[in-house]
C-alpha positions in Angstrom: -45.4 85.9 22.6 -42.4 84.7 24.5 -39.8 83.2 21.7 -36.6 81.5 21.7 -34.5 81.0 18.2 -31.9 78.5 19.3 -29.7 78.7 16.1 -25.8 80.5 14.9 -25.3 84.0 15.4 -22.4 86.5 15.4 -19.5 85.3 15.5 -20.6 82.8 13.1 -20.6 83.8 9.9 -22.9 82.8 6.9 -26.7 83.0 5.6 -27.6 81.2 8.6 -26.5 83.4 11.4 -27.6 86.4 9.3 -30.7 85.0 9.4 -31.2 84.1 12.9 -30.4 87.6 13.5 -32.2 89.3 11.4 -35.3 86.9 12.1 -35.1 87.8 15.7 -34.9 91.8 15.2 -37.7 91.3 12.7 -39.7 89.2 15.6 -39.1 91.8 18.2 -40.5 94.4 15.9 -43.5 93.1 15.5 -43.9 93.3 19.3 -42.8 89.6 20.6 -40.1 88.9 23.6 -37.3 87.4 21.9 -34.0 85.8 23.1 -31.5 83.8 20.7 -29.8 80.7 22.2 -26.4 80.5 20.3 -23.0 78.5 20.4 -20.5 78.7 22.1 -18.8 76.1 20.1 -21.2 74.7 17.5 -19.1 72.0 15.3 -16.1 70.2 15.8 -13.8 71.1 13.6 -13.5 68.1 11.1 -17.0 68.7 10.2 -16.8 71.7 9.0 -13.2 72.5 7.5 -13.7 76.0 6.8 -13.9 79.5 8.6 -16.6 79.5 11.3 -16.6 82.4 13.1 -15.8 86.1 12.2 -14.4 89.2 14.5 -17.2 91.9 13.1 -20.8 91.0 12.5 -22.6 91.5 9.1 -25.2 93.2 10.7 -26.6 94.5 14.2 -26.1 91.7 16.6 -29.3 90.9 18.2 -28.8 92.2 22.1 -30.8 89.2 23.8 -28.6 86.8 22.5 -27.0 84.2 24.8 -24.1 82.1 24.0 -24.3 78.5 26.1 -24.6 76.1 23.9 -21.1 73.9 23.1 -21.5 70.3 21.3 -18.8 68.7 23.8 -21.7 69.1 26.9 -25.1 67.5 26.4 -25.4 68.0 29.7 -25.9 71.7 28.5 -28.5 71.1 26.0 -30.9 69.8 28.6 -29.9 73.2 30.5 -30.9 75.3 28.0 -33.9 73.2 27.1 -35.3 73.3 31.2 -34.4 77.2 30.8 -36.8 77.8 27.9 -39.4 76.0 29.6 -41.6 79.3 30.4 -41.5 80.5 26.4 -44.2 80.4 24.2 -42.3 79.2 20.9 -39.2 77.7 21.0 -37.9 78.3 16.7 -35.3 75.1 16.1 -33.0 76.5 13.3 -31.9 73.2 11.6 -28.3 74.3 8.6 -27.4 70.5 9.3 -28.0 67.4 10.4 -25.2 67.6 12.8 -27.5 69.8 15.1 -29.5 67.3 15.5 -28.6 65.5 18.9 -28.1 68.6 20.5 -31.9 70.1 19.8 -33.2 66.5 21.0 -31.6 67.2 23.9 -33.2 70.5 24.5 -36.7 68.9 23.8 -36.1 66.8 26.6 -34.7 69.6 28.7 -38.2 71.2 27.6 -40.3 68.0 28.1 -43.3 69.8 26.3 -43.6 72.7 28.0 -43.1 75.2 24.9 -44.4 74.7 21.7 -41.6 73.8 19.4 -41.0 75.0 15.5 -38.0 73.1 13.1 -37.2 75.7 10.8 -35.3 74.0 8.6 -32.7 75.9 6.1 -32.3 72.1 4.2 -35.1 69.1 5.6 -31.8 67.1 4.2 -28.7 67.7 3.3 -27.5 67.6 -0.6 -24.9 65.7 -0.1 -26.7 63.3 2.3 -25.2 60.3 4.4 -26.9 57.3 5.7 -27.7 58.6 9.4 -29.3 62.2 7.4 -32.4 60.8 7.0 -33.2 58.9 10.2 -31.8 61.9 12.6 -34.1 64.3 10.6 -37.0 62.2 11.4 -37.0 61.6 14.8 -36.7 65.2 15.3 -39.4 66.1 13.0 -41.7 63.6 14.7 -41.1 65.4 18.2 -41.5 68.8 17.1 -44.9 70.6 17.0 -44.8 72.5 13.6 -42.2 72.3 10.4 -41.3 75.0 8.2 -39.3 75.4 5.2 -38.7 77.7 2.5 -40.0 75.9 -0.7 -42.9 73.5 -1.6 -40.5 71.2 -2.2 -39.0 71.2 1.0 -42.3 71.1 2.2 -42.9 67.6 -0.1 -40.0 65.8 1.7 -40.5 66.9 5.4 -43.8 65.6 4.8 -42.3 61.9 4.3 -40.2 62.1 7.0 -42.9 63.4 10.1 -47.4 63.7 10.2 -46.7 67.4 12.1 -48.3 70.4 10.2 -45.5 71.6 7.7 -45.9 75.1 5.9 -43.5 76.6 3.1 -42.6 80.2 2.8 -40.3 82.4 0.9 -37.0 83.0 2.9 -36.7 86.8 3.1 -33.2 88.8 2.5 -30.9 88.9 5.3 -27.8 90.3 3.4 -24.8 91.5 4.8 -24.7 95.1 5.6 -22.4 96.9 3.1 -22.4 100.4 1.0 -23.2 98.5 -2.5 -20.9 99.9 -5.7 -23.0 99.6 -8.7 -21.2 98.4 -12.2 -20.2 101.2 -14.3 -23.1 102.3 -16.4 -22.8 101.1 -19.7 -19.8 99.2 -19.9 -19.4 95.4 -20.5 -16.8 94.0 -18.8 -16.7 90.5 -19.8 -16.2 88.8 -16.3 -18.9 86.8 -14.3 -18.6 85.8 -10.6 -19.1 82.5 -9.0 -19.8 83.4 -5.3 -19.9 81.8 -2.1 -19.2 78.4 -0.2 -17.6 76.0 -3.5 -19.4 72.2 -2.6 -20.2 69.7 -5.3 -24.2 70.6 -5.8 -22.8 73.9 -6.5 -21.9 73.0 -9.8 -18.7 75.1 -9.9 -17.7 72.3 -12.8 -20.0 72.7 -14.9 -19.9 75.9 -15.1 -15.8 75.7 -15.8 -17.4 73.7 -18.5 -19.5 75.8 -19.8 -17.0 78.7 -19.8 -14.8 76.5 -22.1 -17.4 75.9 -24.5 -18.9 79.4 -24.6 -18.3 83.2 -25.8 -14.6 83.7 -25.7 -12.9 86.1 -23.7 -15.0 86.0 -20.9 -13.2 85.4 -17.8 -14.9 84.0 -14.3 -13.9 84.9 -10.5 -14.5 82.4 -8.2 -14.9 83.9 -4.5 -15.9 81.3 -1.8 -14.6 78.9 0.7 -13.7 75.6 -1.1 -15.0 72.8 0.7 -13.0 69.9 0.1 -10.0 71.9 -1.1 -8.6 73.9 -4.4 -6.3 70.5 -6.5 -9.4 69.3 -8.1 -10.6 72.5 -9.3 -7.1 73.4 -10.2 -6.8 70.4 -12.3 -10.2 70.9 -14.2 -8.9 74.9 -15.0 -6.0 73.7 -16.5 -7.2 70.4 -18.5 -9.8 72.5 -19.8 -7.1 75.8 -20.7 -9.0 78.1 -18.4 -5.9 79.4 -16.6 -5.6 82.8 -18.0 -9.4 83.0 -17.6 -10.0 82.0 -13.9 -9.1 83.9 -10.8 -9.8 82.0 -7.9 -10.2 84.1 -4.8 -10.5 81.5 -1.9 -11.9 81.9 1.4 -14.5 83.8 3.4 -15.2 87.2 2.0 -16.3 89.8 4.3 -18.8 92.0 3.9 -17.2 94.7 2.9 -15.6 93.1 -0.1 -18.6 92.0 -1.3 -19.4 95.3 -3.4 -16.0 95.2 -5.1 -17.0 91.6 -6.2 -19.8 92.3 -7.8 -19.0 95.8 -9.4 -16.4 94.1 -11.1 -18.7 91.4 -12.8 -21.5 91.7 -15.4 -23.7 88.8 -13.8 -23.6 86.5 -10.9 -23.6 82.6 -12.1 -25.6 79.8 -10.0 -25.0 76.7 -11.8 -26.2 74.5 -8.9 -27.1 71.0 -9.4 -29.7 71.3 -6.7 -31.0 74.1 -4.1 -33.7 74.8 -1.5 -33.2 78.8 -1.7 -30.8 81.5 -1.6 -29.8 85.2 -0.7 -27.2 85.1 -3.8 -30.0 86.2 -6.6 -31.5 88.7 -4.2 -27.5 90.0 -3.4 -26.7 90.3 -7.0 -29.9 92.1 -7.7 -29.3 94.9 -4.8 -25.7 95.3 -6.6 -27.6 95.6 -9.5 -26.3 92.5 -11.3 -28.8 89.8 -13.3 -28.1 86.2 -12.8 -27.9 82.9 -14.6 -28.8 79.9 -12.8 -30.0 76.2 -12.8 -33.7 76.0 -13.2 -33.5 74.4 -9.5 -35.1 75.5 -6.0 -36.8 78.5 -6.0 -33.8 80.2 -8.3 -37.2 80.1 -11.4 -39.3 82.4 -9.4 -36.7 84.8 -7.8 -35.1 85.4 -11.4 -37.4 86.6 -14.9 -35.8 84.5 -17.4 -35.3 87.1 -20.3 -36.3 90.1 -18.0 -33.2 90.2 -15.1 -31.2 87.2 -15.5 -31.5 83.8 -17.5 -32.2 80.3 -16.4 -30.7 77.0 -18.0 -31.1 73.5 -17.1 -29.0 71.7 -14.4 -25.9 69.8 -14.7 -26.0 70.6 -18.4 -22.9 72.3 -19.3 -24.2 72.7 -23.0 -27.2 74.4 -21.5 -25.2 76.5 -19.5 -23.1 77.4 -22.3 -25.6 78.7 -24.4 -26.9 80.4 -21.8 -23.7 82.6 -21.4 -23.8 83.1 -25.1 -27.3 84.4 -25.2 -26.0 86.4 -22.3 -23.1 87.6 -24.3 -25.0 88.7 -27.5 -24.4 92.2 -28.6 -26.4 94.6 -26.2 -28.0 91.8 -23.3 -26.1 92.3 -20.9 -27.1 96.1 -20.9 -30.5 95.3 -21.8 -30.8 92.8 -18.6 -29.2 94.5 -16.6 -31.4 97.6 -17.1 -34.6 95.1 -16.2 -33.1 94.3 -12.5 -35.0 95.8 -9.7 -34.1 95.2 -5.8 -37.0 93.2 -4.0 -39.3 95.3 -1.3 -38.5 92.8 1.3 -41.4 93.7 4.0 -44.1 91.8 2.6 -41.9 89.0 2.3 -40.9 88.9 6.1 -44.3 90.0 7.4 -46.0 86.7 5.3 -42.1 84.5 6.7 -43.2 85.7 10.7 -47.3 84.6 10.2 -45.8 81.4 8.5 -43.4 80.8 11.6 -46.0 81.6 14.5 -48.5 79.9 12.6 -46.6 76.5 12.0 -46.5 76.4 15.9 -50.9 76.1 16.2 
């Protein structure tokens, strides 16, 4: 087949041009004619107050990738949609609501000529605004097939359009980077908080679970902070953390990434809500367990007991004793001994019959 992604890619940085890129090479493998339609400039600015592009990829750049698309000319999007006229499947990567109005301007540039698949990252976002929900469904309404990563995903994209949804796992697409495993053996009493900082992240809860839980144990937090660092500050020091937080803000590149999670004795995912995530399957190719929020698909990536340990949400008592348990004499040996990397083939070969499927 003939397919089009039109979604980020290097230089933009992040899960989601990861995965654009790695879908495409994965599509090309399997023997289709792919091209990726990028950005040239994708947000303003004021949407999106962090980092958004970065000056080495993360992985291998996909070589059919064009960059034409820029949110200050509709004009364009109607371009690129009469362009991609002559494809066979034309994959609609939907991170935001945001993209919106640009890809329903490329299904009028395409005027059904292509089939068309939303594959949508979040059917809404979880921090949603009033226009979220009516943008999403007049572009689910025009498209010919929906998928998502989670049955739940799948139950909500079903309210908003009657086209065929399907659900499958979202398969690793992790940065590229020699991986430095913890020293054998050795506890070090430091967790790690990674990745963007937004509310449903639960980065507060968690500070308050560290206050109530096993003492000594001191927390890195390495991420972008959305809406800035005063609040989280604040929280540290009303709660006596300071001593016992390092705060690392901003992008991290790939290559710091191993040093991160060498230095920590699990990855923490205290998020209020989710859809899915490369974190767990990051921490377990480091070679780190995780605790997380029984939330998205965070129960079935992670064996509670086995590699990692999964608490309620927005529970900070919950979360607490979960970093006890965690902390008991000889656990954090024991689970990190139970970890095993996932064989991600399966995973993508079932992700690519979901995709081209969703478009029949």
């Amino acid at each position: 087949m003939r397919i089009a992604i039109v979604g980020p890619a290097f230089p933009y940085k992040g899960g989601g041009a990861r995965h654009t890129t790695e879908l495409a090479h994965r599509l090309a493998a399997a023997g289709h004619e792919v091209v990726i339609e990028s950005w040239r400039a994708q947000y303003p600015r004021f949407l999106y107050p962090g980092r958004q592009t970065i000056a080495e990829p993360e992985g291998e750049p996909f070589p059919a990738t064009r960059h034409r698309l820029d949110w200050r000319r509709p004009d364009g999007w109607w371009r690129t949609g009469r362009a991609l006229r002559s494809a066979d499947l034309v994959v609609l990567v939907l991170l935001s609501t945001v993209q919106v109005p640009s890809y329903l301007g490329i299904l009028a540039g395409l005027r059904g000529r292509a089939r068309v698949v939303a594959l949508c990252h979040n059917v809404l976002p979880h921090e949603r605004k009033p226009y979220d929900e009516p943008l999403m469904r007049r572009l689910l309404r025009k498209v010919d097939g929906v998928l998502v990563h989670t049955g739940a995903q799948a139950d909500i994209a079903r309210t908003l359009t009657s086209r065929p949804v399907r659900a499958a796992e979202m398969a690793a697409h992790l940065p590229v980077a020699a991986a430095s495993a913890p020293a054998a053996g050795k506890v070090r009493r430091r967790l790690l908080f990674f990745g963007i900082v937004r509310p449903y992240k639960g980065l507060d809860v968690l500070l308050r679970a560290l206050a109530e839980g096993p003492d000594e144990v001191a927390l890195t937090v390495a991420g972008e902070f959305w809406g800035g660092l005063d609040e989280t500050r604040e929280l540290i020091g009303s709660l006596d953390l300071t001593s016992r937080v390092e705060l690392r803000p901003g992008y991290v590149p790939a290559a710091d990434i191993p040093g991160l999670f060498a230095a920590a004795d699990a990855l923490v995912m205290p998020y209020r809500s989710a859809t899915s995530s490369q974190n767990v399957w990051m921490a377990h190719e480091h070679g780190l367990p995780v605790i997380a929020t029984d939330v998205g698909g965070f129960g079935t990536q992670i064996r509670d007991g086995v590699d990692g340990l999964i608490c309620a949400p927005d529970d900070a008592a919950s979360l607490a004793a979960a970093l006890r348990r965690f902390y008991a004499p000889g656990e954090p040996e024991r689970l990190r001994s139970g970890v095993r990397p996932v064989d991600h083939g399966p995973l993508w070969t079932a992700y690519i019959d979901a995709l081209t499927g969703a478009a029949r």
